[in-house]
SENU-472863 format. One record per residue (C-alpha): z, y, x; residue number from 1. Coordinates in steps of 0.5 Angstrom, whole numbers, m for minus. Example, Ala and Ser with C-alpha at 12.3 -4.5 7.8 and 13.67 -1.06 7.14 Angstrom:
% SENU-472863
<<16,m9,25>,1>
<<14,m2,27>,2>
END
This chain:
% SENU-472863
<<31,m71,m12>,1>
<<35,m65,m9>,2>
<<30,m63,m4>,3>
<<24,m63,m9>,4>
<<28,m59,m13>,5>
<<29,m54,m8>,6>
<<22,m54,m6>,7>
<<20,m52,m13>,8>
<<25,m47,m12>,9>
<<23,m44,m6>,10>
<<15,m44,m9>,11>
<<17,m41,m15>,12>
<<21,m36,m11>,13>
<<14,m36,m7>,14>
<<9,m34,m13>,15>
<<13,m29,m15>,16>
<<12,m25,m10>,17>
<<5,m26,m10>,18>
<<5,m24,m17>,19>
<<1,m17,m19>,20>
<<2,m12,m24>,21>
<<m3,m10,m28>,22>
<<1,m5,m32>,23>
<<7,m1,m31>,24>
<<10,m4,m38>,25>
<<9,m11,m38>,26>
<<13,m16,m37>,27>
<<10,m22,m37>,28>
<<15,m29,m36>,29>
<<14,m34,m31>,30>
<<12,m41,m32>,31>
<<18,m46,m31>,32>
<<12,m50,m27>,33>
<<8,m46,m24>,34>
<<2,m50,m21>,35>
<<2,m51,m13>,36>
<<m5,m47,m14>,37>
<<m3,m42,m16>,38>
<<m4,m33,m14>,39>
<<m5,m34,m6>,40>
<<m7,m28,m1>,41>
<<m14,m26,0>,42>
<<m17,m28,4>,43>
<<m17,m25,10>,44>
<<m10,m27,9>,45>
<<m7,m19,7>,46>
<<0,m17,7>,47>
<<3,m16,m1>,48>
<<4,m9,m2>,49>
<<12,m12,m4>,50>
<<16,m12,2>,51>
<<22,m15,3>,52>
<<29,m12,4>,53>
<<33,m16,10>,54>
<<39,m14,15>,55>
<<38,m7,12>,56>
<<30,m6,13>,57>
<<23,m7,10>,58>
<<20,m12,12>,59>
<<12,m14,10>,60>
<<11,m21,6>,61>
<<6,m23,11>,62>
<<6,m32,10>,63>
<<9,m37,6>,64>
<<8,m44,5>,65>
<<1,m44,3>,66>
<<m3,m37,6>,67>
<<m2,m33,12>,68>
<<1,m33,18>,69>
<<7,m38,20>,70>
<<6,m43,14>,71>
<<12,m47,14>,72>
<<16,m51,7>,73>
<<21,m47,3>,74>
<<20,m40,7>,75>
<<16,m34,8>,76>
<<14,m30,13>,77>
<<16,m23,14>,78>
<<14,m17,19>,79>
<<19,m11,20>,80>
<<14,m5,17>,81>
<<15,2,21>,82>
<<19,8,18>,83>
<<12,13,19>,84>
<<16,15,25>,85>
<<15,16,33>,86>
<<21,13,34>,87>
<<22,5,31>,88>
<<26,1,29>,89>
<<28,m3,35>,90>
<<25,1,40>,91>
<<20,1,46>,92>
<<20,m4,52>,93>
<<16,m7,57>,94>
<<12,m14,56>,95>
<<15,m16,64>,96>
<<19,m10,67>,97>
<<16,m8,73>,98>
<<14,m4,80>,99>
<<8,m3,83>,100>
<<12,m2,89>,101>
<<17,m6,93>,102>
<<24,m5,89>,103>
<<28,m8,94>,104>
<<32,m11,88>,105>
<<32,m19,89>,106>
<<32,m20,81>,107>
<<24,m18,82>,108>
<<19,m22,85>,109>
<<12,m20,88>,110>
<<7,m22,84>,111>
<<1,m24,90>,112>
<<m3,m29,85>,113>
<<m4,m23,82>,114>
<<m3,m15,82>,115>
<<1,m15,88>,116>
<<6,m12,84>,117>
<<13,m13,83>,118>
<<16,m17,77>,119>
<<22,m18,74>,120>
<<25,m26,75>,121>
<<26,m30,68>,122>
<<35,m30,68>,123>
<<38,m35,73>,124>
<<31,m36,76>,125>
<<26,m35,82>,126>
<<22,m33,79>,127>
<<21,m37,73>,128>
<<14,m35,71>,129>
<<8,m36,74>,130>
<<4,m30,71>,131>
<<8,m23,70>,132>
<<4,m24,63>,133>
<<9,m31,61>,134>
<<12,m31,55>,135>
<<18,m33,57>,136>
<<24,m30,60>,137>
<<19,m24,60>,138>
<<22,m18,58>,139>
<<20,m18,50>,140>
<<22,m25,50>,141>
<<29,m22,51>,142>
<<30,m16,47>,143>
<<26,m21,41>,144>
<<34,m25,43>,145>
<<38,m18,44>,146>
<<35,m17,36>,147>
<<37,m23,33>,148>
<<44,m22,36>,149>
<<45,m16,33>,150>
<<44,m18,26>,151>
<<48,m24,27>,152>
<<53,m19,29>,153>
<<52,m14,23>,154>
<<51,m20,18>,155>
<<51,m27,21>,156>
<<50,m30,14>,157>
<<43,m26,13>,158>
<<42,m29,21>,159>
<<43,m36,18>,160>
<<38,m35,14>,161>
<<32,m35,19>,162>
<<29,m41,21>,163>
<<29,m41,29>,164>
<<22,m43,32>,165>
<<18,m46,38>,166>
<<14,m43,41>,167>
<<8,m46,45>,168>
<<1,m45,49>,169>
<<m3,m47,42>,170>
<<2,m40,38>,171>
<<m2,m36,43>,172>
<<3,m35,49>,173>
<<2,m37,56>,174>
<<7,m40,60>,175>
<<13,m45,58>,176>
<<15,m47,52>,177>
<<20,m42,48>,178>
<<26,m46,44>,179>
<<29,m44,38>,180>
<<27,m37,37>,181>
<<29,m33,31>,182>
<<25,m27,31>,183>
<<18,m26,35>,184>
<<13,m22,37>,185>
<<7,m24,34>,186>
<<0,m28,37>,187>
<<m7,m23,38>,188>
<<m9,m29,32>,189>
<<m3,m28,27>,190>
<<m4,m20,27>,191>
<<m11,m21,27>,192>
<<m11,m24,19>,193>
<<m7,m17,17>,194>
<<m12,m13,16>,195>
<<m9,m8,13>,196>
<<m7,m1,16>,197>
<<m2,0,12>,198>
<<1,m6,15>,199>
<<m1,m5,23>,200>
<<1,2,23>,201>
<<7,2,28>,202>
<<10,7,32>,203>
<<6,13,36>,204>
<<3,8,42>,205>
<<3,1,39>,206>
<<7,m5,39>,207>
<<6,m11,43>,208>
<<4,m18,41>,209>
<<5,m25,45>,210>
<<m2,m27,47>,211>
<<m5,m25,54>,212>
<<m12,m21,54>,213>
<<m14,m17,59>,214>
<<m15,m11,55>,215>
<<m11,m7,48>,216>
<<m13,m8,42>,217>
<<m14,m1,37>,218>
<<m15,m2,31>,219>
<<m14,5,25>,220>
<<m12,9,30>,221>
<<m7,10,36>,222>
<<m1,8,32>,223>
<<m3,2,30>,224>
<<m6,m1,37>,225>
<<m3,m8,39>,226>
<<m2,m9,45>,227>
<<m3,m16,49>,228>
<<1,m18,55>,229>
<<m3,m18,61>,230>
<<m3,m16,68>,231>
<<m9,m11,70>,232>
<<m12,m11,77>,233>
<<m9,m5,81>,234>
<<m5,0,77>,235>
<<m8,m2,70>,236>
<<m6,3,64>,237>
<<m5,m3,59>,238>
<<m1,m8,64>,239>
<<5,m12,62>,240>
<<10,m7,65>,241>
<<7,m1,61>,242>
<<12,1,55>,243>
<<10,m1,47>,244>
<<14,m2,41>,245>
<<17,m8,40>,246>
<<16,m10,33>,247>
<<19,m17,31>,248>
<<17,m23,25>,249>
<<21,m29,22>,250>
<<22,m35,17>,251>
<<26,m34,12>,252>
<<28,m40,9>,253>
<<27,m39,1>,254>
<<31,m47,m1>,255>
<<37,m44,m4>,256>
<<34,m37,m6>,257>
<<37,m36,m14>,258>
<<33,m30,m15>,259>
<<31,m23,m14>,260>
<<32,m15,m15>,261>
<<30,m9,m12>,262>
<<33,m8,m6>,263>
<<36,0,m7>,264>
<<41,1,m13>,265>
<<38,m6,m16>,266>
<<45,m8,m19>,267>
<<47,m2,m21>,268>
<<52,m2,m26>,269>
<<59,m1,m29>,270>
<<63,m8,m29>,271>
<<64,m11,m36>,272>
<<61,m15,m41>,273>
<<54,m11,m44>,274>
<<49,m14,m41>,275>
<<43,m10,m37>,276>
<<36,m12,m40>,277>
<<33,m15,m34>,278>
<<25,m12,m32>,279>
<<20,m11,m27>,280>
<<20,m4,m25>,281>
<<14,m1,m20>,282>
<<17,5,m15>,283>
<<11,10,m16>,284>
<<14,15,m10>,285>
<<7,13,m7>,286>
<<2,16,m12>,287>
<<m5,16,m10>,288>
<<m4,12,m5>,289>
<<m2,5,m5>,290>
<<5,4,m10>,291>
<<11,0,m6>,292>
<<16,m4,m8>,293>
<<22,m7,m4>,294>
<<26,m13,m7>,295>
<<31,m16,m4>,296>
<<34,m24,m5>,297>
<<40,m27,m8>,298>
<<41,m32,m4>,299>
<<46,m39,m6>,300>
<<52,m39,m1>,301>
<<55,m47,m2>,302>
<<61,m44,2>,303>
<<67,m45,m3>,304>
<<72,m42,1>,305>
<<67,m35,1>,306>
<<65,m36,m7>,307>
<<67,m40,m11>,308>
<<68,m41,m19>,309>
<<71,m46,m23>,310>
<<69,m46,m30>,311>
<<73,m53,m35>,312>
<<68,m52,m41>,313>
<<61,m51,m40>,314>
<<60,m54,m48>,315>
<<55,m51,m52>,316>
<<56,m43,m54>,317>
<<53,m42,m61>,318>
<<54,m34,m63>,319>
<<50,m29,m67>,320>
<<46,m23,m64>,321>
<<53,m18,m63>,322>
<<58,m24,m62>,323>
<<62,m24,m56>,324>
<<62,m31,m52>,325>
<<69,m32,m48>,326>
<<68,m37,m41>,327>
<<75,m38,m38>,328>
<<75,m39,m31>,329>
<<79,m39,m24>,330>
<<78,m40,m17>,331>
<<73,m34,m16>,332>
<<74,m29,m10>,333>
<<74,m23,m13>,334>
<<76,m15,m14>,335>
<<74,m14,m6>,336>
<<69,m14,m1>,337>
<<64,m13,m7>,338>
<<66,m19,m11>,339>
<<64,m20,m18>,340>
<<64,m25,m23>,341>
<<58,m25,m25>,342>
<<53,m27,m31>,343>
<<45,m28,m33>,344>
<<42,m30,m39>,345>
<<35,m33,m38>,346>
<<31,m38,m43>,347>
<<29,m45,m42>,348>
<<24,m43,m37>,349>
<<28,m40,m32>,350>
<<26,m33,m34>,351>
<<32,m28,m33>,352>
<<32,m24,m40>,353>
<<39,m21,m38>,354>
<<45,m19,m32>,355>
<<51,m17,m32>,356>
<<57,m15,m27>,357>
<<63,m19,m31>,358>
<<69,m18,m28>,359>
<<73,m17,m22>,360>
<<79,m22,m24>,361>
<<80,m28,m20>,362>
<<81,m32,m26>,363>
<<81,m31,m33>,364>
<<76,m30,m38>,365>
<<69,m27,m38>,366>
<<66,m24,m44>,367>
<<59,m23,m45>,368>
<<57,m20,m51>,369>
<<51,m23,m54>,370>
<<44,m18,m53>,371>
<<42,m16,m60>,372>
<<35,m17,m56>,373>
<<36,m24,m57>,374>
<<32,m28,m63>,375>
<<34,m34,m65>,376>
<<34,m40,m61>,377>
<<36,m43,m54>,378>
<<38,m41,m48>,379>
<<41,m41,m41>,380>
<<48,m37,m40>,381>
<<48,m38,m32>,382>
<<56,m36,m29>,383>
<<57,m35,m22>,384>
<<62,m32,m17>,385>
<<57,m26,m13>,386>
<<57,m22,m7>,387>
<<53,m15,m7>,388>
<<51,m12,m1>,389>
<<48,m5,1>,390>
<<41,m3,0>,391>
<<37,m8,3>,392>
<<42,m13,4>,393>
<<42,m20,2>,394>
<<46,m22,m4>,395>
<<49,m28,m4>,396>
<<53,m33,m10>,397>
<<56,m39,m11>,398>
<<53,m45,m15>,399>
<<51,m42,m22>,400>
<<54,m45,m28>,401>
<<50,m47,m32>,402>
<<52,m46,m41>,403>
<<47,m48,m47>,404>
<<48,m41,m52>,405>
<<44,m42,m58>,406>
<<43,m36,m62>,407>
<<43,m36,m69>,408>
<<38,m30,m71>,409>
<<36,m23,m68>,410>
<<30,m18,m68>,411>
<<24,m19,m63>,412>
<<24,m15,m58>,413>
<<29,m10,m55>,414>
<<31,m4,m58>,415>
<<34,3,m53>,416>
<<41,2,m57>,417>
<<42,m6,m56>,418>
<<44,m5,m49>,419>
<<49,0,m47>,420>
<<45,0,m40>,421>
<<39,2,m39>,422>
<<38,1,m32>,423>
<<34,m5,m30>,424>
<<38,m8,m25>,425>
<<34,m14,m24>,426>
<<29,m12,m22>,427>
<<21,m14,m18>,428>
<<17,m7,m17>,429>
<<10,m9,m16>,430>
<<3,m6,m14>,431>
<<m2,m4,m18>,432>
<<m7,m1,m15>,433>
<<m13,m5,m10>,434>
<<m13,m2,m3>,435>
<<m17,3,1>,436>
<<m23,4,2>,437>
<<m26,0,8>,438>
<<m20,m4,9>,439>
<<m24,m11,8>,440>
<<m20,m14,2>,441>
<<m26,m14,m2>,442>
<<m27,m18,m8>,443>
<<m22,m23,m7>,444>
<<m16,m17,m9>,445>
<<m20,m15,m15>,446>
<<m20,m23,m18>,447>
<<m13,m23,m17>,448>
<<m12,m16,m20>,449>
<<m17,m18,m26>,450>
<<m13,m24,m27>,451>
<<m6,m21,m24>,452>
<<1,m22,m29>,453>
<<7,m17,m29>,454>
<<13,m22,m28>,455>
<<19,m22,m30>,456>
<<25,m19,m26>,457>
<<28,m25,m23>,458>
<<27,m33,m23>,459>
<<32,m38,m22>,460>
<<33,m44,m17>,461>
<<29,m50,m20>,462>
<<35,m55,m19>,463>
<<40,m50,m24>,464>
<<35,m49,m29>,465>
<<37,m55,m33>,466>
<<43,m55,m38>,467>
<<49,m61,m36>,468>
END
């Protein structure tokens, strides 16, 4: 029962990114049971204008469990998207480092099947590939693992987050199979259903795929070429040991993902017990051309050592709009390393309607001040011990604890002064906007836009959406 609830967590999670916004004010909720055909990518598969903010970059929403490149259960697919300069993200390097001429360096062996030329040996091996063009030990292989080390070591809890892959012949390499690979390059097919030059912009000179080809593929221009791994007879212009951007992909594993806010300043606010009004906001920095939104997760940590709430008396809250609802608690980690005990109120379809930074207390009790917003009815009052993390960070938190609060009456809608804080702290920025001209997506983009519902900011995890 746990893993089915999970699943229907991660798609959840899943739709609300494809979700579009036809109106900067709307904020339309989220069906507790959205059906599994639900909003897809059109097709040819285009990334969402949402990107994803991870270990301190943007990264493009390219594939989830249904659509797009690297369909895998309870995941997305995310691309490292450029920063509109010549220098990238992670760097240059070769597909193989080489020379055309003899190095004298017994880590390279001579290539006499094919060019001639010289070609660094997979590690521990001689040489280990049988074509310079092998995915394998190649030279892009490594850096692809040299970056994945990186975010172990600057967030190992982020790094424990992607799912590993291996990589065969029938994903577009030639050569031996690649285990257990966190971060890779992606295959000539996988680019190609991009189709968007938004998204394959990249670097000055382009960036390299996995697959073999004879020949560059350049596609709006020369910062968006991708290069595949080939040898090319003589001194070839496009041969592996030329030096092209290396831009990585992943899986993201979405099963314990608890919900959503903007990746830069999305819960900014000061610590107490006036919730903040949770609402989808658009990023309109990018006006007229294409509106770009950045989200990043919360994602649950199970760890109790590292985030821990103990709350005795989950029992029914009943309050009026104004009142003030006390939970005692203990056992939270707390007042450093941006540990908050922390609070969100939501209806009984999972929707967030509010947040807020409760206390920095270990132990204690938490106060939340009921939302004059509220009308009367039921509600979930989800409590749990959060950890925020900078900009483009993944959040994490304990198991929400779940509390029933009934609310006795108030007004429909929201007035300015009913909540202290006005900034939306939880939030999903949405495009709004179709595609350029000439970028392939055609009518498929215009349904989804016609038929398009702005979300709300956040959507909890199945399994917690129920009371206890």
């Amino acid at each position: 029962m746990q893993k089915r609830y999970k699943g229907l967590a991660a798609l959840l999670v899943i739709l609300l990114l494809l979700s579009l916004a036809p109106a900067a004010a709307m904020a339309v909720e989220i069906e507790a049971k959205r059906p599994s055909t639900g909003y897809r990518l059109p097709t040819p598969v285009t990334a969402n204008l949402v990107t994803v903010g991870f270990a301190g970059e943007e990264w493009w929403f390219i594939g989830n469990s249904g659509d797009g490149v690297y369909q895998r259960p309870d995941s997305i697919t995310l691309l490292v998207r450029g920063n509109m300069t010549p220098t990238e993200i992670y760097g240059t390097v070769a597909f193989r480092s080489g020379s055309y001429t003899d190095p004298s360096d017994p880590s390279y062996t001579q290539y006499t099947a094919g060019d001639n030329c010289w070609y660094k040996n997979n590690p521990g091996e001689t040489p280990g590939w049988t074509t310079a063009s092998d995915y394998r030990g190649s030279t892009l292989q490594l850096k692809m693992e040299d970056i994945a080390a990186g975010i172990n070591s600057a967030s190992p809890k982020e790094y424990a987050l992607i799912q590993a892959r291996t990589l065969t012949i029938a994903d577009g390499i030639i050569g031996d199979t690649v285990a257990n690979q966190k971060l890779w390059p992606l295959s000539y097919d996988e680019y190609a259903i991009l189709h968007r030059s938004d998204v394959t912009m990249y670097g000055r000179n382009g960036w390299w795929l996995r697959s073999p080809d004879p020949y560059y593929v350049s596609i709006y221009g020369s910062s968006s070429s991708v290069y595949r791994a080939s040898v090319i007879s003589g001194y070839g212009l496009y041969s592996v040991m030329n030096v092209f951007e290396a831009r990585p992909a992943f899986s993201l594993d979405l099963s314990n993902a608890l919900f959503t806010s903007a990746a830069v300043g999305g819960k900014n606010v000061a610590v107490g017990d006036t919730l903040s009004a949770a609402e989808a906001t658009i990023d309109d920095t990018e006006v007229m051309t294409f509106i770009i939104g950045v989200i990043k997760f919360t994602m649950i940590d199970t760890n109790t050592g590292f985030l821990n709430l103990i709350v005795p008396d989950t029992t029914t809250r009943t309050a009026n709009p104004g009142d003030t609802v006390s939970i005692d608690y203990s056992g939270a980690f707390a007042g450093s390393d941006n540990k908050f005990v922390s609070g969100i109120i939501t209806d009984n379809s999972g929707k967030v309607l509010y947040y807020g930074k409760l206390t920095e207390a270990a132990s204690g009790t938490a106060n939340i001040v009921v939302p004059s917003g509220l009308t009367g009815g039921n509600y979930k009052i989800k409590i749990f011990n959060e950890q925020i993390n900078g900009d483009k960070f993944t959040d994490f938190a304990s198991e929400p604890i779940t509390i029933t609060l009934t609310v006795n009456g108030g007004r429909n809608g929201r007035n300015s002064g009913d909540d202290d804080r006005t900034s939306p702290v939880v939030t999903l920025p949405l495009p709004i906007q179709p595609p350029k001209t000439g970028d392939g997506m055609g009518a498929a983009w215009l349904l989804c836009v016609a038929g398009g519902i702005a979300l709300a900011a956040v959507t909890l995890h199945k399994k917690r959406q129920s009371a206890k």
